[in-house]
TIVO-410130 format. One record per residue (C-alpha): residue number from 1; residue in one letter; y, z, x. Coordinates in Angstrom, 3 decimals, decimal comma, always signed. Layout:
<rs>
<r resi="NUM" resn="a" Y="Y" Z="Z" X="X"/>
...
</rs>
This chain:
<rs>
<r resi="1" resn="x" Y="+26,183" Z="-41,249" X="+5,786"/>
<r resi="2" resn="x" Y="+24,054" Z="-44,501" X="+7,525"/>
<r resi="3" resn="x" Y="+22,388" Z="-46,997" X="+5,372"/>
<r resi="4" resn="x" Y="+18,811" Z="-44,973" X="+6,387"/>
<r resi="5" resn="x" Y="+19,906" Z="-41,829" X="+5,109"/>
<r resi="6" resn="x" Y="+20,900" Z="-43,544" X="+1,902"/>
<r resi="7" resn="x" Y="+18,617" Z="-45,242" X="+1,369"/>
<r resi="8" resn="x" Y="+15,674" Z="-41,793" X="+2,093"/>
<r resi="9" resn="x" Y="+17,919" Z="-39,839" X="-0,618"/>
<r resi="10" resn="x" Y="+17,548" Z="-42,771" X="-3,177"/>
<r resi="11" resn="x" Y="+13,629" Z="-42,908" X="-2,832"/>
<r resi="12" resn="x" Y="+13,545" Z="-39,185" X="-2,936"/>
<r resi="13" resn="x" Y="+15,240" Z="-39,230" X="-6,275"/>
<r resi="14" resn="x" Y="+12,997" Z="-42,225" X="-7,470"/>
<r resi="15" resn="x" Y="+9,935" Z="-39,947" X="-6,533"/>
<r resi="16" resn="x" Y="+10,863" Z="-37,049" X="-8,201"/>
<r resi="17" resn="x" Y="+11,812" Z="-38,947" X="-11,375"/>
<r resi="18" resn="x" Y="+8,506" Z="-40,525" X="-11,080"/>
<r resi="19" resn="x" Y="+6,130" Z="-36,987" X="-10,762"/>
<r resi="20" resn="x" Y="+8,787" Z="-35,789" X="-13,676"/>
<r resi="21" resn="x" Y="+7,486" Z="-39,001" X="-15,885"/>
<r resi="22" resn="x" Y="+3,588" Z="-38,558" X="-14,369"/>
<r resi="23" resn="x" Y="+4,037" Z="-34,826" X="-15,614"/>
<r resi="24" resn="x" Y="+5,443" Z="-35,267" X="-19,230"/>
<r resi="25" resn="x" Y="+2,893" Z="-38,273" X="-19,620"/>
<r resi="26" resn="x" Y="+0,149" Z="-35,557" X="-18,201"/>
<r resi="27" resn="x" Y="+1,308" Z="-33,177" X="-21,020"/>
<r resi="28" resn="x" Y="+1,729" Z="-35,823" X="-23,666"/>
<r resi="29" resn="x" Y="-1,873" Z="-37,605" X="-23,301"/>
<r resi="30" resn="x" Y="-3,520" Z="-33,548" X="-23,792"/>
<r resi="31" resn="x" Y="-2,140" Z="-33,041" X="-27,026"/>
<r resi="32" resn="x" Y="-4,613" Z="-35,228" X="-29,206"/>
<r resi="33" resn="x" Y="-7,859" Z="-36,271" X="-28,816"/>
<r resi="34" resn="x" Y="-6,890" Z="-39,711" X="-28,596"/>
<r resi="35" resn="x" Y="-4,955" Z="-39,461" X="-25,308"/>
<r resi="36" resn="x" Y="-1,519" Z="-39,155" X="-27,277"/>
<r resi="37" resn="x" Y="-2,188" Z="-42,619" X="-28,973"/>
<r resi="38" resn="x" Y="-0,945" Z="-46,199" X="-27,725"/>
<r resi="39" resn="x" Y="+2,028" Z="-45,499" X="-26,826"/>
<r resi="40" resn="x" Y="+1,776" Z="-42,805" X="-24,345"/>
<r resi="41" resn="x" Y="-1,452" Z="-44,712" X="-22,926"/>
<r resi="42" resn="x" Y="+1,493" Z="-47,243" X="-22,717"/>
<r resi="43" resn="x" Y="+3,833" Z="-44,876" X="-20,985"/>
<r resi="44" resn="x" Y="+1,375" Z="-43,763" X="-18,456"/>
<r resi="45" resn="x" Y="-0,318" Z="-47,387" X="-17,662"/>
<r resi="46" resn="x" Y="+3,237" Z="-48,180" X="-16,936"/>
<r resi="47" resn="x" Y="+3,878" Z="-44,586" X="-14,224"/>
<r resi="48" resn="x" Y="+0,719" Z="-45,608" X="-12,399"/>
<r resi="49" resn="x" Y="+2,130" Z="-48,803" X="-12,082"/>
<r resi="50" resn="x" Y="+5,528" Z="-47,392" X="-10,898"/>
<r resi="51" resn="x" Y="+4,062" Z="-45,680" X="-8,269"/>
<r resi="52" resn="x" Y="+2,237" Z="-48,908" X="-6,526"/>
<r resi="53" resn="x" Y="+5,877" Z="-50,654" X="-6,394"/>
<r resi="54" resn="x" Y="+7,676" Z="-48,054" X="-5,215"/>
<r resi="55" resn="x" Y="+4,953" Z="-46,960" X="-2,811"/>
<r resi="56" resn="x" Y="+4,838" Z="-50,853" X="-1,857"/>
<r resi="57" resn="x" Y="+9,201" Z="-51,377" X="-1,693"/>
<r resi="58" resn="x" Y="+8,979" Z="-48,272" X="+0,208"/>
<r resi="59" resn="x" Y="+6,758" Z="-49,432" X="+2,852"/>
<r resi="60" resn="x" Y="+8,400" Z="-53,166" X="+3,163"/>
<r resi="61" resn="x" Y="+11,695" Z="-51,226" X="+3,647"/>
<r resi="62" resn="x" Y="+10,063" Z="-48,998" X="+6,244"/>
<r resi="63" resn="x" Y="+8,283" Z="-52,207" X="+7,752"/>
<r resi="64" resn="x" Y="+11,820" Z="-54,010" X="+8,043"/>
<r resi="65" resn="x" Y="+13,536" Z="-57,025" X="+6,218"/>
<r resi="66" resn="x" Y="+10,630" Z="-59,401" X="+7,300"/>
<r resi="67" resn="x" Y="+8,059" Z="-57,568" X="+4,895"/>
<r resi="68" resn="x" Y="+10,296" Z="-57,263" X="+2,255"/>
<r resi="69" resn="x" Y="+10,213" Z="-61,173" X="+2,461"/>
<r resi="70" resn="x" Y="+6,714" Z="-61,639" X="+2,680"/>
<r resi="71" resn="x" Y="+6,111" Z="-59,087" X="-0,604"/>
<r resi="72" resn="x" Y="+9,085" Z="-61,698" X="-2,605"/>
<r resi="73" resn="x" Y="+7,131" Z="-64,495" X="-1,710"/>
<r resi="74" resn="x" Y="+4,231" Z="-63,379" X="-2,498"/>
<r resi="75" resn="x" Y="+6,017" Z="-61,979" X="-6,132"/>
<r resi="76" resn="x" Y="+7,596" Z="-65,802" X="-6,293"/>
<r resi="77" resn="x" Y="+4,180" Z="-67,190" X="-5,878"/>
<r resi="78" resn="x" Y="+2,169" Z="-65,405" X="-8,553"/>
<r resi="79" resn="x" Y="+5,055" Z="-65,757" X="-10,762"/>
<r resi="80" resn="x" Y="+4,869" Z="-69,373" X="-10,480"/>
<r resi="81" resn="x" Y="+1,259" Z="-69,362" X="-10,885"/>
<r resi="82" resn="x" Y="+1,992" Z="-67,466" X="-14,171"/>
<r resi="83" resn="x" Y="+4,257" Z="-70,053" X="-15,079"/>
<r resi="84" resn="x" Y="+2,389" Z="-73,032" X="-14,796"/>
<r resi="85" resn="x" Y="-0,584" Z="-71,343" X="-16,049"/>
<r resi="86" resn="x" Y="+0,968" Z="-71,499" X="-19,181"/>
<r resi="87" resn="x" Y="+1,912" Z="-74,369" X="-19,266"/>
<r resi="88" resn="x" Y="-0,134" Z="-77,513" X="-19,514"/>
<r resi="89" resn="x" Y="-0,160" Z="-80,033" X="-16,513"/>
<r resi="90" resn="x" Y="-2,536" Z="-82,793" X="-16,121"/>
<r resi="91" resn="x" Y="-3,871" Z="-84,619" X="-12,847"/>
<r resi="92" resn="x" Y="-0,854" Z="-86,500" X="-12,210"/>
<r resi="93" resn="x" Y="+0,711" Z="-83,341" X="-11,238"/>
<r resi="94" resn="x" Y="-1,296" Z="-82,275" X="-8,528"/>
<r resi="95" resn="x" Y="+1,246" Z="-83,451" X="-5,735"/>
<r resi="96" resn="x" Y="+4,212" Z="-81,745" X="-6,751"/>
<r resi="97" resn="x" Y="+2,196" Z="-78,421" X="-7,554"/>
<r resi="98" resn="x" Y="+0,994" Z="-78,481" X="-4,513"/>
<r resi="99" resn="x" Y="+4,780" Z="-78,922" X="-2,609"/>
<r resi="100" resn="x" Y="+6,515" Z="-76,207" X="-4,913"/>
<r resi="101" resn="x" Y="+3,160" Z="-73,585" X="-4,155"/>
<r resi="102" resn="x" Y="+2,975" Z="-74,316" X="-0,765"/>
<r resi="103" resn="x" Y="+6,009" Z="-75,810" X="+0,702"/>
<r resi="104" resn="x" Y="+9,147" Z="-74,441" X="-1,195"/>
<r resi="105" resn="x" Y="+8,075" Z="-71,314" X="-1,013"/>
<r resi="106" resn="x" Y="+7,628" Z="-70,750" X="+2,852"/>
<r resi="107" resn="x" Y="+11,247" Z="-72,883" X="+2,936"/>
<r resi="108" resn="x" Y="+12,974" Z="-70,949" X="+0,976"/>
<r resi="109" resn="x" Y="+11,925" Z="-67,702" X="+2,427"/>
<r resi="110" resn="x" Y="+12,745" Z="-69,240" X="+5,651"/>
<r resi="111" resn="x" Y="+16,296" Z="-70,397" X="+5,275"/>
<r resi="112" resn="x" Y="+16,614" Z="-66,532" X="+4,319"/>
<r resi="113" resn="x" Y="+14,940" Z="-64,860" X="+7,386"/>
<r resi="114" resn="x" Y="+16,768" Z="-67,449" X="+9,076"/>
<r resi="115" resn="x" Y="+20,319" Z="-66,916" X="+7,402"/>
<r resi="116" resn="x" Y="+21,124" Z="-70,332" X="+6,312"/>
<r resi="117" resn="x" Y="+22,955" Z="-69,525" X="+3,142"/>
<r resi="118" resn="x" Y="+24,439" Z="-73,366" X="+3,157"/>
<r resi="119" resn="x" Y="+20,596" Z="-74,810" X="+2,858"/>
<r resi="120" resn="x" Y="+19,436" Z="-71,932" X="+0,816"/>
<r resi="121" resn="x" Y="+21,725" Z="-71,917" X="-2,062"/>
<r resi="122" resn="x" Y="+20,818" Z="-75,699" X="-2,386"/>
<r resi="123" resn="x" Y="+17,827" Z="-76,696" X="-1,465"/>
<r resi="124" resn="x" Y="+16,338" Z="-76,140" X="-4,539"/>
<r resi="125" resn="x" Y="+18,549" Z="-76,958" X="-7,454"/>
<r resi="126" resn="x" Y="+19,267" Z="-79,938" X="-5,536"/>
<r resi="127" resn="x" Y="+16,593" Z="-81,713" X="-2,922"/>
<r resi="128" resn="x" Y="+13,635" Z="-80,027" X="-4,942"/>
<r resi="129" resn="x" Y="+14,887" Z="-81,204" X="-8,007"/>
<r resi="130" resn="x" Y="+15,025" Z="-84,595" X="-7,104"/>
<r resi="131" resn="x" Y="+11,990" Z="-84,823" X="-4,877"/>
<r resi="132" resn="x" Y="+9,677" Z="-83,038" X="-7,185"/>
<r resi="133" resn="x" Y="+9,525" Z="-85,573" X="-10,515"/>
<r resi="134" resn="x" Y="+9,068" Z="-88,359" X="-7,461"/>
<r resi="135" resn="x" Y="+6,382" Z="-86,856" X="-5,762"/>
<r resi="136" resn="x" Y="+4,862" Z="-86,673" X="-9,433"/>
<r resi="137" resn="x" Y="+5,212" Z="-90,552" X="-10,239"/>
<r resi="138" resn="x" Y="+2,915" Z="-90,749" X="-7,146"/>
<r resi="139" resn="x" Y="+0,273" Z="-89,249" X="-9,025"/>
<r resi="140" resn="x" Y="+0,662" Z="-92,597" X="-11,298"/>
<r resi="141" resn="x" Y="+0,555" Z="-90,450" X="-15,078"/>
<r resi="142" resn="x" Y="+3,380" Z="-91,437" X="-17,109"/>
<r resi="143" resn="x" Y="+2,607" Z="-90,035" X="-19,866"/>
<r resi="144" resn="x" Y="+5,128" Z="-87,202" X="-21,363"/>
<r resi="145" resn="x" Y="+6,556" Z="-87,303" X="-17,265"/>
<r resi="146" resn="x" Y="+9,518" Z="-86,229" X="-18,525"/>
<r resi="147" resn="x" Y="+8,159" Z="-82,599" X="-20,451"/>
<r resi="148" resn="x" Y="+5,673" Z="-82,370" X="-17,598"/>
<r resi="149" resn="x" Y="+8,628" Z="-82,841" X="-14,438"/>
<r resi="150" resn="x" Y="+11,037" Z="-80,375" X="-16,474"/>
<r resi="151" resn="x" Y="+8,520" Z="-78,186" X="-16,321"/>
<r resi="152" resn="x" Y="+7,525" Z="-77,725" X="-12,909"/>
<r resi="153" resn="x" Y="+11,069" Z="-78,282" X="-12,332"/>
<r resi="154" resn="x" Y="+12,044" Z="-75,070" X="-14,537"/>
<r resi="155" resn="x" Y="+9,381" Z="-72,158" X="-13,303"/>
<r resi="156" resn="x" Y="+10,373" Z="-73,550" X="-9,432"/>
<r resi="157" resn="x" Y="+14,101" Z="-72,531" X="-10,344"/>
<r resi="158" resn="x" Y="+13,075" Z="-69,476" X="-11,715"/>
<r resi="159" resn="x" Y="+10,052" Z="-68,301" X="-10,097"/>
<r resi="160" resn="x" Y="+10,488" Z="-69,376" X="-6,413"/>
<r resi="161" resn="x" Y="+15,009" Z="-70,158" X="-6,404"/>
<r resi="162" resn="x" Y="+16,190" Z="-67,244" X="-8,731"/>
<r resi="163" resn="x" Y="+13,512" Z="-64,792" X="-7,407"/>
<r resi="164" resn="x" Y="+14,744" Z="-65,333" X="-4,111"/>
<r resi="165" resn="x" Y="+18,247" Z="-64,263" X="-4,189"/>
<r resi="166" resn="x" Y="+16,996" Z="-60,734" X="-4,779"/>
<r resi="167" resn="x" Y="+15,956" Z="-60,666" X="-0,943"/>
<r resi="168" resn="x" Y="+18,489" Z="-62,333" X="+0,474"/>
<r resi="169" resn="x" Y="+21,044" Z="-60,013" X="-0,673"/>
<r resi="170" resn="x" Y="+19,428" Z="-58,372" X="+2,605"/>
<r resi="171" resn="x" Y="+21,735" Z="-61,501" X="+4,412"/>
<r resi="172" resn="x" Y="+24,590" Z="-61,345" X="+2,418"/>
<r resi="173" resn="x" Y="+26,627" Z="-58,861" X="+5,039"/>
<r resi="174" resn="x" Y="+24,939" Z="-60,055" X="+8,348"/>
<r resi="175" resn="x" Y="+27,371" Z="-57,949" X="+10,576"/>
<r resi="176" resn="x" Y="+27,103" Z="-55,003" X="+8,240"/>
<r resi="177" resn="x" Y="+24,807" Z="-51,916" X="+9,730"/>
<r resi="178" resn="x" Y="+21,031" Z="-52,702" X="+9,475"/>
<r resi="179" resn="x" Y="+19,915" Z="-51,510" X="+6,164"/>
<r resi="180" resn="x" Y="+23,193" Z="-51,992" X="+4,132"/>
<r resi="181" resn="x" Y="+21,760" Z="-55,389" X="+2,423"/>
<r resi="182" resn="x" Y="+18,893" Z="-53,362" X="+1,825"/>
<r resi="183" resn="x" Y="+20,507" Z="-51,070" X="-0,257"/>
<r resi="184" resn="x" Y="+22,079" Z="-53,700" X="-2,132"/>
<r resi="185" resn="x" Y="+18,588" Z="-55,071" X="-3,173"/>
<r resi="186" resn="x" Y="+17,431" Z="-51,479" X="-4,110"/>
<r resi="187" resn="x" Y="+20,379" Z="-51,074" X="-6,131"/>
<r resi="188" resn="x" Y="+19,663" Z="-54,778" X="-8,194"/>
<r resi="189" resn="x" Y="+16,049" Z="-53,417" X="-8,809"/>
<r resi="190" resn="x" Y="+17,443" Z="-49,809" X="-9,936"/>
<r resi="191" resn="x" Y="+19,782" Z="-50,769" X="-12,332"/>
<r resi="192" resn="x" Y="+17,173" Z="-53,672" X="-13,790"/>
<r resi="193" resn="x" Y="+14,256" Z="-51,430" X="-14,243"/>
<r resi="194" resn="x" Y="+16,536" Z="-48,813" X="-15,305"/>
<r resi="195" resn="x" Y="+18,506" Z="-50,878" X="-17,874"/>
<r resi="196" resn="x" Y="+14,018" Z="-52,270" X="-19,191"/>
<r resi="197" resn="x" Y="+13,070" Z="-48,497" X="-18,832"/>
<r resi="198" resn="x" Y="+15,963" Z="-47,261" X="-21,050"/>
<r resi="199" resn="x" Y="+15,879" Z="-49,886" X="-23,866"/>
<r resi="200" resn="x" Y="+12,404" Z="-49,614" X="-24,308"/>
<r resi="201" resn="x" Y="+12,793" Z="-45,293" X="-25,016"/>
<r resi="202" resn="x" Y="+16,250" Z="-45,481" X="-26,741"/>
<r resi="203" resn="x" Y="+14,372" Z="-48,802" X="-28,948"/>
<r resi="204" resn="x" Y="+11,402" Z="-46,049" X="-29,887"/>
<r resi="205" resn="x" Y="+13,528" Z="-43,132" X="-30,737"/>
<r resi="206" resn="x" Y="+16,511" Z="-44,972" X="-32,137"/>
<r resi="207" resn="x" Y="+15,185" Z="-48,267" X="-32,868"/>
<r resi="208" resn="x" Y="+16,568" Z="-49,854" X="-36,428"/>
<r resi="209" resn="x" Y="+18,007" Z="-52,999" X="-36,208"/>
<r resi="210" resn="x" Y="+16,127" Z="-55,919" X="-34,707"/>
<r resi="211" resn="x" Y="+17,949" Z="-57,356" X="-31,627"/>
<r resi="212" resn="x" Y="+16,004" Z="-61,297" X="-31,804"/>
<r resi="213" resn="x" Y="+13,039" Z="-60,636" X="-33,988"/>
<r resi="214" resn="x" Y="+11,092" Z="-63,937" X="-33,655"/>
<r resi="215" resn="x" Y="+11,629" Z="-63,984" X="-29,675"/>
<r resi="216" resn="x" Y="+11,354" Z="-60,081" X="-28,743"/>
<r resi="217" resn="x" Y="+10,472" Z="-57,885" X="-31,499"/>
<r resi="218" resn="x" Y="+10,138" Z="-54,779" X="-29,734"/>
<r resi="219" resn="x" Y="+13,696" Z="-55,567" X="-28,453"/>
<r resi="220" resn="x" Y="+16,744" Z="-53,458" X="-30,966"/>
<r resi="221" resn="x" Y="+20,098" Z="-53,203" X="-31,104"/>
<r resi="222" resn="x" Y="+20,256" Z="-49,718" X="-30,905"/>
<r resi="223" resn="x" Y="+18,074" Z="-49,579" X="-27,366"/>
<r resi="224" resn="x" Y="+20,221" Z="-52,604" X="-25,800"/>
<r resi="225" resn="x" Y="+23,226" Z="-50,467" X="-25,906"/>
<r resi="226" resn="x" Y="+21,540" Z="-47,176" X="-25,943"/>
<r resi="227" resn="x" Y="+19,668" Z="-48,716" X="-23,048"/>
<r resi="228" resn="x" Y="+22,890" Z="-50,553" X="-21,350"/>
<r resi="229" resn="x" Y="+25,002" Z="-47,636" X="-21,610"/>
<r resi="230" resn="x" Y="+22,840" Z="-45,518" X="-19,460"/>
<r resi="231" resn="x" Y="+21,586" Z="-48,134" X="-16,670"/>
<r resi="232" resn="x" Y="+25,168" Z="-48,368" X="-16,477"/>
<r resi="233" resn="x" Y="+26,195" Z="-44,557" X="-16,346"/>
<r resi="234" resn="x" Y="+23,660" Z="-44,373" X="-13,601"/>
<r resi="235" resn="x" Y="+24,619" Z="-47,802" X="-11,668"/>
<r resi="236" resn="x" Y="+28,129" Z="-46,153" X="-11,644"/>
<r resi="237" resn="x" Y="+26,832" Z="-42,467" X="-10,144"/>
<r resi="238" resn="x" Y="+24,992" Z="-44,936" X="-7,666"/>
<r resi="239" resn="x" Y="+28,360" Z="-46,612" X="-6,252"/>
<r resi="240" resn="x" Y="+28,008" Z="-44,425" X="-2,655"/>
<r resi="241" resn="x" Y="+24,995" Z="-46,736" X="-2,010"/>
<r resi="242" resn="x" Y="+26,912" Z="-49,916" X="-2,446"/>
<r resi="243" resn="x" Y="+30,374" Z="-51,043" X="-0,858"/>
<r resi="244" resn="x" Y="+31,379" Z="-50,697" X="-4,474"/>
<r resi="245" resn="x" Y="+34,071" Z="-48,164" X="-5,765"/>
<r resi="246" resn="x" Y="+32,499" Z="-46,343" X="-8,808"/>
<r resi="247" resn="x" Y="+34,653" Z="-48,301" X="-11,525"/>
<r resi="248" resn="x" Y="+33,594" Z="-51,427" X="-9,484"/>
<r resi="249" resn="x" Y="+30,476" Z="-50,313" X="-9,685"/>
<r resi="250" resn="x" Y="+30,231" Z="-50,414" X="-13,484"/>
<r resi="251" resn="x" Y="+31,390" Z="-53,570" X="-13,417"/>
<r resi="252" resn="x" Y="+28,801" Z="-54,693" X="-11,618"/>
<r resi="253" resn="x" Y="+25,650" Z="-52,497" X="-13,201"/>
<r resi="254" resn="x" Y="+27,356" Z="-54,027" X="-16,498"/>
<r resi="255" resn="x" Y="+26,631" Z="-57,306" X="-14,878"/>
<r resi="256" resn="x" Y="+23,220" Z="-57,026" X="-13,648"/>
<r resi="257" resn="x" Y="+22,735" Z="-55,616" X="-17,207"/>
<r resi="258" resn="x" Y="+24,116" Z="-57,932" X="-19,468"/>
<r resi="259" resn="x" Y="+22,227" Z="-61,084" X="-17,464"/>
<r resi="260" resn="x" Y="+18,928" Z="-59,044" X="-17,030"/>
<r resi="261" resn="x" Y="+18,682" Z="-59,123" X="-21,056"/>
<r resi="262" resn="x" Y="+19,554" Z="-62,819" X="-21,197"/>
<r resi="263" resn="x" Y="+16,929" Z="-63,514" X="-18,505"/>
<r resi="264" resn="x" Y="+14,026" Z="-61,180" X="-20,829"/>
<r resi="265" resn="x" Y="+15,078" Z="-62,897" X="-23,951"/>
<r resi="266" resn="x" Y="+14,681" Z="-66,683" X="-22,695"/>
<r resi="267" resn="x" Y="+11,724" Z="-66,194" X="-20,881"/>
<r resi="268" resn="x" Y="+10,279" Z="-64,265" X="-24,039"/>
<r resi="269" resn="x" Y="+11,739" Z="-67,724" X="-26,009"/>
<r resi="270" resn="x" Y="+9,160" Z="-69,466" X="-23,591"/>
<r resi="271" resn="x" Y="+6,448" Z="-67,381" X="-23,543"/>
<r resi="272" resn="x" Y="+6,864" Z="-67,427" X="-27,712"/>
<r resi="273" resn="x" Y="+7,081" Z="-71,357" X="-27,529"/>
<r resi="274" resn="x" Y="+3,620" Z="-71,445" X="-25,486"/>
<r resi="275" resn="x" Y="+1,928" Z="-68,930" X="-28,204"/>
<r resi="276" resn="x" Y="+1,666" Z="-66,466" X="-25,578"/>
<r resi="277" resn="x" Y="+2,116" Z="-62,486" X="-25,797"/>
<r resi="278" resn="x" Y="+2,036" Z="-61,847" X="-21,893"/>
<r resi="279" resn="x" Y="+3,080" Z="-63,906" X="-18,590"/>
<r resi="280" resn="x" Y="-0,590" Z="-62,523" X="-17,426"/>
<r resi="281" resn="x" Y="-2,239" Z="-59,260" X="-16,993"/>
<r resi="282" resn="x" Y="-1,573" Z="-58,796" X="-13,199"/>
<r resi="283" resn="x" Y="+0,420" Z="-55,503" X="-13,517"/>
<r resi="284" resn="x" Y="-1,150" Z="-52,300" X="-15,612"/>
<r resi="285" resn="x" Y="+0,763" Z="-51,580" X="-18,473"/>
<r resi="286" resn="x" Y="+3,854" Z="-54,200" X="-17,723"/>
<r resi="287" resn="x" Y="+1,751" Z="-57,437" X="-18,531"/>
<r resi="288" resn="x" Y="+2,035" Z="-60,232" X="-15,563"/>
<r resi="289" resn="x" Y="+4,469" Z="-60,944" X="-12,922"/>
<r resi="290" resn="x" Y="+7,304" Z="-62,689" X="-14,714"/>
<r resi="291" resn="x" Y="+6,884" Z="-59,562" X="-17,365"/>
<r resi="292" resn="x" Y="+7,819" Z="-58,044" X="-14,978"/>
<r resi="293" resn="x" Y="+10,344" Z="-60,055" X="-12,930"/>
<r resi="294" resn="x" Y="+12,205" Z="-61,481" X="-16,404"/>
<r resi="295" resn="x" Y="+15,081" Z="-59,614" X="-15,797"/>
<r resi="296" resn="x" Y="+15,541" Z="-59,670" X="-12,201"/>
<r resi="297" resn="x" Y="+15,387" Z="-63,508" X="-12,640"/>
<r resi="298" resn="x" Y="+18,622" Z="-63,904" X="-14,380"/>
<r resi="299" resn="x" Y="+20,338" Z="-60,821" X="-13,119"/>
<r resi="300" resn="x" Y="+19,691" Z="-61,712" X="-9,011"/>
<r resi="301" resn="x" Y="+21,205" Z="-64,784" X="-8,430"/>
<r resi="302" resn="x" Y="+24,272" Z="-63,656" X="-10,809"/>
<r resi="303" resn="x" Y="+24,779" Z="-60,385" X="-8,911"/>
<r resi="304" resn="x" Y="+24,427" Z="-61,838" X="-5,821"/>
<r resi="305" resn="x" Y="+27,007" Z="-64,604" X="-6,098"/>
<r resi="306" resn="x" Y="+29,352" Z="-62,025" X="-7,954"/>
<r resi="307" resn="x" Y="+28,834" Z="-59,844" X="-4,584"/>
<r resi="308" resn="x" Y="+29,377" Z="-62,284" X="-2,322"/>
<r resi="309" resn="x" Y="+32,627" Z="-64,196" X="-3,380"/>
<r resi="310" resn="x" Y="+34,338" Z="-60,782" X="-4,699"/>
<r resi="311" resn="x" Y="+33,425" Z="-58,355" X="-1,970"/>
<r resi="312" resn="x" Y="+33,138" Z="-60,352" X="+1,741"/>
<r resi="313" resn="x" Y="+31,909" Z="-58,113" X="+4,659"/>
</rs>
């Protein structure tokens, strides 16, 4: 079966799950006079929002890899606008907002249309980190430089470096058949929205114990494993779309996983530490960008490395 024809059946499925969840949402808002309450006004914000990213992954992937880029730069820049939103900057900073918006973006998109996986897997942790607080003493504002540089420093690891790997799994096989690194980045987003998707129902209907109650209290015990288990099971029925065998593929889905809950629970740390509920209010239903992204932040890089040095082309 080619890469194309894999990838057709996997965006059939997500459709049909998706009319499924648009039907039982349908059905769930008509049975009170209220809409169903919050939560299915929740539920259903959250479909219609569904649909515009799958409709929009579906036409970058039809497009070709060079869209796909485009559409994760344009996620890494509103991110980082998110970020640094929220967090206070003064004058000073102007300079080295201006590089990480407008410079290390485009860069770092480019050393991945352009394959250089040498520059790309350093360019930021190490010549933006060190050019960025010096491009800031420029702007001549010492005061708390060291909070303020850390900070820009932080949401350009995760919004524009860690964001990043997620499309450049598309280069990770460059002699592989054209759509195979595709897959692999369908398969990242799957199993991450899959694992946020699950916890959130198995946390409603099974929900007891509080899983970090001052960082995440909607987040339980019960719906991280309830939640795990199944992005799991279905990362695992999913191995045919990876160059993963099926007990591999657990592995991995375990992986992505385990690091997409680290990456929702330290950026909800953050967003509790700035006295804020939501990144932003970009996305119906899901909040901002980084709401949206928290997972994939943590979870991309680490599956990415994890594919690369365990299974070469």
């Amino acid at each position: 079966m080619s890469p194309q024809t894999k990838t057709i059946l996997v965006f059939s499925g997500i459709v049909g799950l998706l009319l499924v969840a648009s039907l039982v949402g349908w059905w769930l808002s008509r049975r009170g006079p209220d809409g169903g309450g919050a939560t299915v006004r929740n539920l259903n914000a959250r479909v219609r929002a569904w649909w515009g990213m799958v409709a929009v992954l579906a036409a970058c992937f039809a497009i070709g890899p060079v869209a796909t880029l485009v559409v994760f730069a344009f996620i890494s820049f509103f991110a980082l606008r998110e970020f640094i939103t929220l967090t206070p900057t003064r004058a000073g900073d102007h300079l080295p907002l201006v590089a990480a918006f407008y410079l290390l973006i485009p860069i770092q998109y480019w050393l991945i249309f352009d394959q250089w996986y040498g520059l790309f897997a350093i360019f930021i942790p190490v010549y933006a980190f060190l050019a960025l607080p010096v491009l800031a003493v420029f702007g001549g504002d010492t005061t708390d430089f060291l909070e303020r540089s850390t900070k820009i420093q932080w949401g350009v690891m995760i919004a524009i470096y860690c964001i990043s790997h997620a499309p450049a799994l598309m280069i990770l096989h460059p002699d592989a058949p054209p759509g195979t690194g595709q897959l692999l980045l369908l398969y990242l987003m799957l199993v991450v929205q899959i694992s946020d998707v699950m916890q959130y129902v198995f946390g409603k209907l099974f929900g007891r114990r509080k899983l970090a109650p001052l960082v995440s209290p909607s987040k339980t015990v019960e719906g991280l494993i309830g939640g795990g288990l199944a992005a799991v099971g279905i990362g695992t029925a999913l191995w045919w779309m990876t160059p993963f065998t099926p007990l591999q593929a657990a592995g991995m889905s375990g992986v992505i996983v385990v690091a997409g809950v680290c990456g929702g629970l330290a950026l909800s740390a953050v967003k509790r530490s700035l006295g804020a509920k939501d990144w932003g209010r970009m996305i119906e239903g899901h909040g901002g960008m980084m709401d949206r992204m928290d997972s994939v932040v943590f979870a991309a890089p680490v599956f990415f490395h994890f594919t690369r040095y365990w299974f070469p082309a």
